[in-house]
N, C-alpha and C positions, 0 to 999 in steps of 0.2 A: 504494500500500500504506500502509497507515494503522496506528500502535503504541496497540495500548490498555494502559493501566496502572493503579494505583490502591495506594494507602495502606495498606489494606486486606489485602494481602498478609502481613503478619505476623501476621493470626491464626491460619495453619495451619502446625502443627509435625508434622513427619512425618520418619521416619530416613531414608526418602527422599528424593535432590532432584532435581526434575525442573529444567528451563529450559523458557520458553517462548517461542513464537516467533510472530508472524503474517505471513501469506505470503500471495501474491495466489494466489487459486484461481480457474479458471475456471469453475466448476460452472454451466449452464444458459447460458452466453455472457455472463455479465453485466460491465457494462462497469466496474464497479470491483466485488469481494470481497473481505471480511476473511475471513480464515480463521487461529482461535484454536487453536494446542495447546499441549500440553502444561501449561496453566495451570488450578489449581485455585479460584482464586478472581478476581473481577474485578468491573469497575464499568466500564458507558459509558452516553455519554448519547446519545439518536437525532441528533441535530444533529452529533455525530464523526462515527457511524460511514455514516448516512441523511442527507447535505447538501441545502439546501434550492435548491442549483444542478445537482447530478444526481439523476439515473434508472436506474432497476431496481437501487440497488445491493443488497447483499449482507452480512449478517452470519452467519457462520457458527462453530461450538464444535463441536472434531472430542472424542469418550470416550476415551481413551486407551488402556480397555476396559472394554467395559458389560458382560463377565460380571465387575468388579471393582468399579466404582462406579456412582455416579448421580449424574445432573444434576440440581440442584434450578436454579432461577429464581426470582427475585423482581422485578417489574412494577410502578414507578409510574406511572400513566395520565398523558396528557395533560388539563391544566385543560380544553382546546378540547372543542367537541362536534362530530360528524364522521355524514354521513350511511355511509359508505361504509368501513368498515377498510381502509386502503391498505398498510397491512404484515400481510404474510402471516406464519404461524408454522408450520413443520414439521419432524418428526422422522423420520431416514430411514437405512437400514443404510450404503448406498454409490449411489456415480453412476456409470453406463456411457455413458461419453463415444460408444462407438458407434451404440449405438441411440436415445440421451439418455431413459433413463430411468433414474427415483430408484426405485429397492428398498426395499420395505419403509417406502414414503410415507406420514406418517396425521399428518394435520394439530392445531394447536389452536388453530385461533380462535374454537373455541366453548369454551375452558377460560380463554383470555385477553378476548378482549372488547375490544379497545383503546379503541372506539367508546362502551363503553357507561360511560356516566360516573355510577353508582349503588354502585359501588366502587372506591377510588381505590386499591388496589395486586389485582394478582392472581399469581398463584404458578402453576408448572407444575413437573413432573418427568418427566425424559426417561431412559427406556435404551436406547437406540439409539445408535450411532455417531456419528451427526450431528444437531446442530439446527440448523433455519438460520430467519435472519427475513430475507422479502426486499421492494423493494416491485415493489407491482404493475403500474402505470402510470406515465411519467414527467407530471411535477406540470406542467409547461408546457402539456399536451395539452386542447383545450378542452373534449374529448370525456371527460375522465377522470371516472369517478361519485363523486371525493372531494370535497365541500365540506364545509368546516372555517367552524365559526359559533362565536366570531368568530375573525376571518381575522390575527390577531396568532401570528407566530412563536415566541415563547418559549410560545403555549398547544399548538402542536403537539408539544412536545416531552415525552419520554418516557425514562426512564433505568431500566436495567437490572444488577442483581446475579446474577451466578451463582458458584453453587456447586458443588465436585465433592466427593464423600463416598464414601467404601472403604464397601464394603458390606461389610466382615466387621476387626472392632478399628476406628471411624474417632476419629478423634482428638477430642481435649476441647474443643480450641478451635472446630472442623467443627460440633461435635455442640449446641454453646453456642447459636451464631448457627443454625443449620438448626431446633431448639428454639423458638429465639423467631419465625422464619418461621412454621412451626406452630401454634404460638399464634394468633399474628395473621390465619393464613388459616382456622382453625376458627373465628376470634370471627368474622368477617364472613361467614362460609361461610349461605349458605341454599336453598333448593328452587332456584330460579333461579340461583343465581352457589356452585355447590359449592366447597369444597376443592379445588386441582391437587394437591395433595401425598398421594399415593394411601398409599405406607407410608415410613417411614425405619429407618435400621438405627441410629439411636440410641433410649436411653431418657429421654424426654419426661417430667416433672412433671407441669406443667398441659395436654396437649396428646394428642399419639400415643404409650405406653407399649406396644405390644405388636409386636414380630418380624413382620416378611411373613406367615412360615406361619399361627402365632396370628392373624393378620388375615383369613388368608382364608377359616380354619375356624370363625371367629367369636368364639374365646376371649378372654375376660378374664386379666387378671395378676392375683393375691391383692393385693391390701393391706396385704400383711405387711411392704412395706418400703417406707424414704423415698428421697427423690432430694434429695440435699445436693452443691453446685459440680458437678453433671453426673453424680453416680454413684449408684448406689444402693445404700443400706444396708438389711441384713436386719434382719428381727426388731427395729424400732425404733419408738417410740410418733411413728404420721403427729402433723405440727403443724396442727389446726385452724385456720379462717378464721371471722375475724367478719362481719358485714352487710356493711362497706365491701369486703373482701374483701385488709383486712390480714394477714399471719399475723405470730403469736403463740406463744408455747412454754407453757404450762401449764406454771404456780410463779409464781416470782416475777415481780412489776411492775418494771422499774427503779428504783434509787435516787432518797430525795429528794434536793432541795441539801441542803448542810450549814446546820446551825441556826446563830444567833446564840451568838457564844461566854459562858460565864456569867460570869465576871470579865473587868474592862478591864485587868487588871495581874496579877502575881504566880503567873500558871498557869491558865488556864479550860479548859473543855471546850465540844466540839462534836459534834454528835451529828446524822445523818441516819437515816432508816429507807427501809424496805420493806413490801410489802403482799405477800398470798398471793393468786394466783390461782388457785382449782380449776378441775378439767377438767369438764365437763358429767355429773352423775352419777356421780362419783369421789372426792367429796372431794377432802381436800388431798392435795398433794403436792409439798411443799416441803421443803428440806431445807435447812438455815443458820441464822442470826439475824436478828431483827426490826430489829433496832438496831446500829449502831457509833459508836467516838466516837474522837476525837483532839484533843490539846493543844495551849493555844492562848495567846496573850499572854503570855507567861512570862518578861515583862520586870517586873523587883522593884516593889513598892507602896511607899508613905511609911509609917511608923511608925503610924499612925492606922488603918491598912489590915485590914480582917479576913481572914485566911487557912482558906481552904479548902481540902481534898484530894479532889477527884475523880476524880483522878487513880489515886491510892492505892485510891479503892471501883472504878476500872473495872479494875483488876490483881486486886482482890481479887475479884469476878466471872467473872475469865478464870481462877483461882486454883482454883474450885471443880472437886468431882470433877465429871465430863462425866458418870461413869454416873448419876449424880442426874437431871440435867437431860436428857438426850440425848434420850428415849422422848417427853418433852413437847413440847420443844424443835422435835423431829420434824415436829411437827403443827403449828409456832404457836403452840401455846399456853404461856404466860409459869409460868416455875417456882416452886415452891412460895418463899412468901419464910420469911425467918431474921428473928428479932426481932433488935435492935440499936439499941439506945437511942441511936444518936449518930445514926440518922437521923433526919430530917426527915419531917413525915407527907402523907402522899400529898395530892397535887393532885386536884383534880375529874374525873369523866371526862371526855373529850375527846366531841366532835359527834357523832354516829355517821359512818362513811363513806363512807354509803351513802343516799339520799333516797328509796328503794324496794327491799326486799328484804333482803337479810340482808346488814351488814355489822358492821366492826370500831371499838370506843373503847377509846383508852388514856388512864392515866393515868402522870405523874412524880414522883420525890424526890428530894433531891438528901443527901448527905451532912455533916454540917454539924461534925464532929470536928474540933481543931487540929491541927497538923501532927504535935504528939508523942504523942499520944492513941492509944486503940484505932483498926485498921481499920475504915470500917464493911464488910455483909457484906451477903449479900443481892441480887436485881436494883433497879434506877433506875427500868424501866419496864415496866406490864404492860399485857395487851388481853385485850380478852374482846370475845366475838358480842354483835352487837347488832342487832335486828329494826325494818323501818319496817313501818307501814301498808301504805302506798301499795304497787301490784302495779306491778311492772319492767315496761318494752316490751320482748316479744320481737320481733327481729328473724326477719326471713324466711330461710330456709337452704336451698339444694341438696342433695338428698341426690345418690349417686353415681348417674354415669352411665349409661345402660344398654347393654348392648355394641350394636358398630355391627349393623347391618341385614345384612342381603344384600343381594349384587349387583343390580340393578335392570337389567341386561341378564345374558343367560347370555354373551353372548361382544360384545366391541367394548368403546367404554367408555361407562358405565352412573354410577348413583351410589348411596352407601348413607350412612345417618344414625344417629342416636343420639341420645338426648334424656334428659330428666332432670326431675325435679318437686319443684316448690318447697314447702318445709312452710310453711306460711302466714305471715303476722308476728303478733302478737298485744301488745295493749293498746298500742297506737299503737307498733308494731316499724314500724322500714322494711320493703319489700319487696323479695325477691333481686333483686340484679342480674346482668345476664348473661344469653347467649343459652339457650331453652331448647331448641336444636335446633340441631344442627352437623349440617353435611353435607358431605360430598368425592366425590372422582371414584376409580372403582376401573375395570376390566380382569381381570377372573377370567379369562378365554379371550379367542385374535384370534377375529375372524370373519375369513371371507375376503371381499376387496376387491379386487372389479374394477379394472383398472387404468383411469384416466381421462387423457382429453389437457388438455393445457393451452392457450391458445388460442395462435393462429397465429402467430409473429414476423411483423415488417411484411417486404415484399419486400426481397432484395437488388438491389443497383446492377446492371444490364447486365453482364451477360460480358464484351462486344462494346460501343467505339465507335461501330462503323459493321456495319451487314449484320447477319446474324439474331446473335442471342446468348441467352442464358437466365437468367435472374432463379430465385435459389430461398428459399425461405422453410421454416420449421422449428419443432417442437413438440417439447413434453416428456409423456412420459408417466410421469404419478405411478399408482405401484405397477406390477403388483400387490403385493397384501403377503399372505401368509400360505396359501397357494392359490388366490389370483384368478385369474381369467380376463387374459390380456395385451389389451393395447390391441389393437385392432382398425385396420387400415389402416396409414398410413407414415408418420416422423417429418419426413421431409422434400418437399416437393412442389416442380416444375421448368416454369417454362414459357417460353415464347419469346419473345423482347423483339428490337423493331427500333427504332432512332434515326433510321437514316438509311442510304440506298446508301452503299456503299463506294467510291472510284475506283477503276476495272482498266483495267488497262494494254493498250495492243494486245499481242495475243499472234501472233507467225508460226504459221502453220502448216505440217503438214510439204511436202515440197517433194514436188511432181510429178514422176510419171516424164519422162525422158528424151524429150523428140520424137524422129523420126525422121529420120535424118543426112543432111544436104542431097548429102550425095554417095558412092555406094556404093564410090570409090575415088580417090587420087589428094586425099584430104583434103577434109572438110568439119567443118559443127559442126551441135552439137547444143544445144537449147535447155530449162530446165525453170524453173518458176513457181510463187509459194507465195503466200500469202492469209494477209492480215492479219485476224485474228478482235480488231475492236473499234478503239478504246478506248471504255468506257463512263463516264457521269457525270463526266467532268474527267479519265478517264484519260491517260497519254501515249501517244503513237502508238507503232508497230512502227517500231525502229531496223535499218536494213542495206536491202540490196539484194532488190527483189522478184522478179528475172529473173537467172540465172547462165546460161551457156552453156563448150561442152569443144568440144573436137576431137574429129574421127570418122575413121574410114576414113583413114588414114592412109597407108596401107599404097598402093603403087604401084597401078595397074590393068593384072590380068594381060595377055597378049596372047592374041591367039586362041587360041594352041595352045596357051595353059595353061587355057584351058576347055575342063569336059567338055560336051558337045553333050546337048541333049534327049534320051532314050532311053524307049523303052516298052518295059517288060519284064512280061510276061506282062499284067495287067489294071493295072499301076501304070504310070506315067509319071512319069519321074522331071527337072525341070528343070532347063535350063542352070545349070550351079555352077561357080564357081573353085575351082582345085585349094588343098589345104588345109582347105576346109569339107566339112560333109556335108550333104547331104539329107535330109529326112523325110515320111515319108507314113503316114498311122494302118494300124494293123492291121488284117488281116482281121476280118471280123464276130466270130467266135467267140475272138476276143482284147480285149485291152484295151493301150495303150499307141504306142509310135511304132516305126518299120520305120527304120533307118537306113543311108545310103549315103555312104561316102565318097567325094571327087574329090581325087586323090592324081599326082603326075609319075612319070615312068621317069627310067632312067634319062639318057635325051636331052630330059628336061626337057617329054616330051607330056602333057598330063593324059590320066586314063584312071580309070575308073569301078572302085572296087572292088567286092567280092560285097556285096547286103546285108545286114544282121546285123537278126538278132530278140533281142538279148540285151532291148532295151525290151518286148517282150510276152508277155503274162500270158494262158493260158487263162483262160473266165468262170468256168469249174471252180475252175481254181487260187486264182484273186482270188478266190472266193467263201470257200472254206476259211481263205484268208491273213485274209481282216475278220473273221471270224468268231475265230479263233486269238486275235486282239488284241482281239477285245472281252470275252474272256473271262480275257484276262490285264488287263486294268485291271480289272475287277472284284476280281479275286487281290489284284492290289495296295492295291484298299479294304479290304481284309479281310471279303469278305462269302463266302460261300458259293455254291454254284452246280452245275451238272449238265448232262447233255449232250457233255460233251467227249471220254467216249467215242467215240461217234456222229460223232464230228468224225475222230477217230484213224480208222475206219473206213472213213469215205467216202476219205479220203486215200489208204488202201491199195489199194482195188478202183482207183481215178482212176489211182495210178501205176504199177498191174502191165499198163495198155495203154502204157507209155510216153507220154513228155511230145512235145510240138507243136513246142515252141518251148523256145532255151535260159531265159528267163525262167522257162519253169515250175520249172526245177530251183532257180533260184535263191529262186523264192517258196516252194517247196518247204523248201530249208535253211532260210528264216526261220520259217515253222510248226515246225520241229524247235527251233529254240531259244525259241521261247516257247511250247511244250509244256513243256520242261525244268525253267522259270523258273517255270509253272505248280504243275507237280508237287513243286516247292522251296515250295511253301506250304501254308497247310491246306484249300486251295481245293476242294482233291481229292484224293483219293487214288489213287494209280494201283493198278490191276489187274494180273493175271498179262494177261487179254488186252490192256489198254497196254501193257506190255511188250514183247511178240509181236509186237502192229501199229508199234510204233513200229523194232523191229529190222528188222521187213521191210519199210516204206519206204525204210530207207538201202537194203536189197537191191535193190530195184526199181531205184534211182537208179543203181546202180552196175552193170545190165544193160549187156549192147551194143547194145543198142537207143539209149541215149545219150549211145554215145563222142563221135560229131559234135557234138552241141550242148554237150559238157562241154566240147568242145575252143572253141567259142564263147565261154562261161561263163564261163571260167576268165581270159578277157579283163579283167574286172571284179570275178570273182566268185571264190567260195572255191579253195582248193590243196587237196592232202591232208593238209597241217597242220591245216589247220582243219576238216576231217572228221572227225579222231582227235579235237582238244579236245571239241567238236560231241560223239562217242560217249564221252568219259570223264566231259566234265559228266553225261550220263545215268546213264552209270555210278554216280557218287558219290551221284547224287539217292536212286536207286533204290536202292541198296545201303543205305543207312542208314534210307531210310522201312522199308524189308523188316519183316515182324514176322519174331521171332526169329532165331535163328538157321539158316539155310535157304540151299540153294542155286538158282539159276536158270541152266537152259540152255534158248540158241534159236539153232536151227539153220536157215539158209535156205541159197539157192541161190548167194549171193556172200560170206556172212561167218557165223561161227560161234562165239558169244558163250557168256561163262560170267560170271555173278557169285554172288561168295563171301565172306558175311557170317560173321565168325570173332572169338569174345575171344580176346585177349592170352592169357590165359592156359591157355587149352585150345586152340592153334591146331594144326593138322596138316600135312604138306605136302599140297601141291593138285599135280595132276596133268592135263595139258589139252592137246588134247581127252581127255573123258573115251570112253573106250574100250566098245562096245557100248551106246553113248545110243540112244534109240529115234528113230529119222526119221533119222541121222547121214548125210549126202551122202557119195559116193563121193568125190567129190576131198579129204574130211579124214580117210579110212580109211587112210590111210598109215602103215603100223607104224615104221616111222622119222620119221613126226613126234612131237615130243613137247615138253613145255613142263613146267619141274621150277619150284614156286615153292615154298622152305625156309620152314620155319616160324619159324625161325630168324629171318626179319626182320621179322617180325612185333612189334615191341617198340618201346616209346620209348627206352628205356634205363634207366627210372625204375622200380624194383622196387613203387611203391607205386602205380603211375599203372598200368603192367601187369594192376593186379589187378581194375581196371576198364573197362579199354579194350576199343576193336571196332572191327576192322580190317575194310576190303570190300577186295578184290582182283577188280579185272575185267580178263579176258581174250579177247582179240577176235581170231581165222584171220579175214585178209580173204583172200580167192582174186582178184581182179585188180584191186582198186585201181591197184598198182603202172602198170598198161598204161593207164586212164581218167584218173588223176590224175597232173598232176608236182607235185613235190615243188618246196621253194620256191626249189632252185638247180637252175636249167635242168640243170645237167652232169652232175644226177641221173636214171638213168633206172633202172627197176625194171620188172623183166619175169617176177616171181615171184613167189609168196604171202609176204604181210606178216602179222606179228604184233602184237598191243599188248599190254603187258602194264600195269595201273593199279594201286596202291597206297593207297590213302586211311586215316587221314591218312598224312604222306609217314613213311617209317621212319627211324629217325635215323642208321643205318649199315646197310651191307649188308655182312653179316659171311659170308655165303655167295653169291656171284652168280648169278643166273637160269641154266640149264641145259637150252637151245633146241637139239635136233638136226631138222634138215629131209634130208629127201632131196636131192641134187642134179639130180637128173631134174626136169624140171617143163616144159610145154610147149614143148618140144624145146629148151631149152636143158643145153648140154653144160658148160658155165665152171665150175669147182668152185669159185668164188671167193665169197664169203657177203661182200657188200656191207654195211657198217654206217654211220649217218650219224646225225649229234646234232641234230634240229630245237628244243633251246631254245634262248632270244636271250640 
């Protein structure tokens, strides 16, 4: 980070005080940026801030706000001559480090010129946030297009003025120096190398006098007023310019010196004058005396000495009435004189004072009275016009300017001029000097501008030491500015870079199954084996052991008569087993899965074969339904949609109303009922009244006597009656809440008798169940002493505010012989009578009224009046 400062700095007074700081900015990645705020005024030279030992740096002047000032600049070139401008010049709103592009980019190096050495300063103004100058290439590269002719360092260097000016009151000191910029870049401005200084918000003398808006509408300022130390006065006669292009005030010339004094001793006089200058075509206009005097040598004379009083005639002059003389006086010309004998008679006229054209001769007298005598009276000295021959040279003259031009683009920047015509010189006059055509740079409107890339950054280093890695390299894109189109393509590009293989390590791989156990009793071992994948390229090897081995068979070898002997039972054969294990043999064709048989002791320690169990096999029926059930709940679970599942519910019902083959079926059975549930719990599908229906009489089916035997299998592995209730109350809560409206559902089959009842909190009824005279109602649930009271009453959270939008479902489930198919999940339970469920959803926060269930005692011949109750939560 580099401090710029300068001397300079006290020529701006403002009530304001800013501080200024420079700070490293990263703007375009460059490897060293200045970055100027807060600073109104500065000075650096390109050898600070541009070193002749780095590249790409960076000078940057952030606005502090350009809807409040402007940036002017001022540019002395480099002596060197330069095929190539290597420092860039631009102005730009802001940088988005994301996408690396400059907003609102628009270059000057067609306003600057650095290269072109046919003007040694050039000027710019910016309103934009940012200017930056950066360089292009770094100078070491042999490929860089800068050659600098001749190749001496102090000819490359270039130094820089800026300035920052309030565009509304800017100060006197701002407005001084911004003034004489103006100047200087009008007098050198032409077709080729315009003006940068488009408008200023000061008023200029010699230079830009006219406001932005007036600039842009083409308007002139009257001439009615001067520009005196920076201000302008109204209503005040301008001061004309001669040939050289001194100014001049019309009246008086300056003082001569003082004359030679008249006496060496005793009191003399001295006297200087002045000359009238008229204004072109105006006569005089002067207003004073021609002449004044003061006293001189007033050291006494020797007795011999003649005394004079001139003294006494210049008091007696000042003595006179003023209205006498004043109206003459006025003009120059010398007043009437007074007779007075005590003067002296007039001198000769003087030269004339003029060698061509009309000028002025005077003549003198002096008073020549003694000191006690009369005053004399009268003036000392008069003038009169006096005519030459010879004709004056007029000099050549400017008349005024003519207002600038128009814009020479309608939009982008353009440039307009002004010119002016010289009145010729006449009788050997010099001719004007000065340019007869000033030219600058103007902007009436942006045009819009594509955005363009800049070129490529050089690649970056490898990702990656060793093995593949990526190298990425990076652009900027300047603008768009004003409506452009954006760059096209991408600021950054990635490609793949290799150095060198990497070393890799041997890596184990996983270990092999088990062999097979060198002895089926009586202890052996077993062996397994793993693979060293590698090392590559200088890798190290695989550390450990390549072969593990375990113990097998441990266990004693039974004796004879703990094995069960070979047996063929119907088309299977089943082989010698030691008691403990079981055998296996695949299922019938129209199955899927394994037939198992246990070999098991008595108790005198014989093996002996037990029955075997199909709890492993799956009708193709059943397994066909169960894949299909699961590929339609992974799909649920993508959240996609889908159809068909119907048709699935369907086939399920007609398949279980022949009863099931084997216990398996029932089990693959229960798992199609909980991912129909899990289904129906998504927006996969929506269930139907006929889902509904088929889904209640599956469970009826299952709970036939057709498959007490295989539940009594099942149950080995598989579900209880606990988990047949959760199984029907998840449906429950499914269904009940998908329900549109408010509505109730009864389905009535031949083992259970279901009711669901969707109800607000705040309108709820008691529910009453079984409801009485349902259509299709089975005999065994027309019992007038059965009955099921569920009070409205708990239907409530507790929360009078929460009540007022809550919905309750209540499901109600008559099984008729669960009880005799299922146990329960304490053996010492046993049930030999219709069960009830009654569901809640959500749960209610107190039961302020209890359920009020009467059953008959009678029921399949049982006499016990005893009403069994048991709590299956954990």
């Amino acid at each position: 980070m580099r401090s710029i400062g300068s001397a300079l700095n006290l020529l701006l007074v403002s009530p304001l005080y800013f501080v200024w700081t420079v700070v490293a900015l990263d703007l375009a990645q460059t490897p060293c940026t200045t970055l100027v705020q807060g600073k109104f005024f500065g000075y650096f030279s390109s050898f600070a801030v541009f070193p002749l030992n780095s590249s790409l740096c960076s000078w940057i002047i952030q606005n502090p706000d350009p809807r409040r000032y402007t940036l002017y600049m001022k540019i002395l070139k480099p002596t060197g001559v330069c095929d190539h401008q290597h420092i860039r010049t631009y102005q730009f709103d802001s940088f988005l480090e994301s996408t690396r592009t400059y907003l609102g980019m628009e270059s000057f190096d067609d306003v600057l010129k650095l290269c072109d050495g046919s003007t040694r300063y050039a000027f710019l103004q910016s309103n934009k946030q940012f200017l930056q100058m950066k360089q292009t290439a770094p100078p070491e590269v042999e490929s860089w297009p800068v050659r600098w002719k001749p190749t001496k360092a102090q000819e490359r260097d270039f130094s820089v003025e800026y300035l920052v000016v309030g565009n509304r009151n800017p100060s006197k000191a701002a407005c001084q120096m911004l003034c004489k910029w103006l100047d200087a870049c009008l007098a050198i401005s032409s077709s080729s190398h315009p003006c940068g200084i488009m408008q200023t918000p000061c008023s200029c003398s010699g230079g830009e006098v006219l406001d932005q808006a007036s600039e842009i509408l083409g308007l002139t300022r009257k001439r009615q007023d001067c520009y005196k130390d920076g201000i302008y006065l109204e209503n005040c006669m301008s001061s004309p310019k001669d040939s050289s292009g001194a100014e001049f005030l019309g009246g008086w010339n300056p003082w001569s010196a003082w004359g030679d004094c008249t006496k060496d001793c005793g009191g003399g006089l001295q006297t200087r004058m002045r000359t009238c200058k008229p204004l072109p075509n105006e006569g005089l206009v002067c207003e004073g005396v021609l002449e004044e005097g003061r006293l001189c040598n007033r050291k006494a004379c020797n007795t011999n000495g003649r005394y004079n009083s001139r003294s006494q005639s210049l008091r007696s002059t000042d003595n006179r009435k003023r209205e006498d003389t004043d109206e003459l006086q006025h003009y120059g010309y010398p007043a009437p004189q007074i007779g007075d004998p005590a003067a002296e008679e007039w001198s000769p006229w003087s030269v004339c004072s003029t060698t061509c054209g009309e000028g002025w001769q005077t003549r003198t007298r002096f008073c020549v009275s003694s000191s006690y005598s009369t005053q004399c009276s009268g003036p000392l000295r008069e003038q009169r016009q006096c005519n030459n021959s010879a004709v004056c040279p007029v000099h050549g003259t400017w008349d005024e300017w003519s207002p600038w031009s128009l814009c020479s683009s309608t939009c982008g920047r353009g440039y307009r001029d002004r010119t002016r015509t010289c009145k010729p010189p006449q009788f050997g006059g010099n001719p004007c000097e000065g340019p007869e055509k000033q030219t600058k740079f103007c902007n009436i409107a942006l045009c819009p501008v594509d955005g363009n890339w800049n070129e490529w950054s050089s690649w970056s280093s490898c990702s990656a030491s060793c093995s593949n890695g990526t190298q990425q390299r990076t652009r900027e894109c300047n603008g768009p500015s004003y409506g452009g189109a954006e760059c096209q393509g991408h600021w950054v590009e990635t490609r793949d870079c290799f150095l060198r293989q990497c070393p890799v390590d041997g890596k184990w791989q996983a270990w092999g199954v088990w062999g097979s156990c060198t002895a089926t009793c009586g202890g052996g071992t077993q062996r397994r084996d793993r693979v060293c994948y590698g090392p590559f390229f200088g890798g190290e090897t695989c550390q450990g052991p390549k072969e593990e081995y375990k113990q097998c068979n441990d266990r004693k070898c039974p004796e004879p008569h703990e094995i069960c002997d070979e047996e063929s039972l119907g088309s299977v054969v089943w082989k010698e087993t030691p008691a403990g294990d079981a055998a296996a043999v695949r299922c019938p064709r129209n199955a899927t899965g394994l037939i198992l048989r246990r070999c098991i002791l008595d108790e005198e320690g014989i093996a002996y074969w037990e029955p075997p169990t199909y709890i492993k096999c799956v009708s193709i029926d059943y397994r066909n339904i169960q894949m299909m059930t699961r590929e339609h709940l992974s799909k649920a679970q993508r959240g996609l949609m889908g159809d068909g599942l119907s048709e699935v519910l369907q086939n399920l019902v007609e398949i279980s109303q022949d009863g099931t083959s084997y216990s398996g079926d029932l089990l693959s059975t229960i798992d199609v009922l909980r991912n129909m549930t899990e289904i129906f719990r998504r927006a996969y599908h929506s269930p139907s009244s006929g889902d509904v229906q088929n889904f209640v009489q599956i469970i009826s089916n299952l709970l036939s006597e057709e498959n007490r035997e295989k539940w009594e299998e099942a149950q080995l592995i598989g579900p209880n009656a606990k988990e047949l209730f959760r199984l029907v109350e998840d449906f429950i809560d499914v269904i009940g809440f998908r329900m549109k409206d408010f509505r109730d559902s009864y389905q009535v089959t031949d083992n259970l008798v279901l009711g669901i009842h969707k109800l607000p909190a705040n309108a709820a009824t008691d529910i009453t169940f079984p409801m009485k005279g349902w259509r299709g109602m089975v005999d065994w649930a027309k019992n007038s002493e059965d009955k099921v009271t569920v009070s409205k009453s708990i239907l409530s959270s507790g929360l009078t505010e929460t009540d007022d939008s809550s919905v309750f479902v209540v499901g109600t489930v008559l099984y008729r012989n669960v009880g005799n198919i299922l146990s329960l999940q304490r053996n010492s339970t046993v049930l030999n009578s219709r069960v009830i469920s009654v569901t809640v959803k959500p749960f209610p926060r107190s039961l302020l009224t209890p359920l009020e269930i009467e059953f008959s005692h009678l029921y399949n011949g049982t006499t016990n009046q005893t009403c069994i109750l048991w709590d299956e939560t954990d």
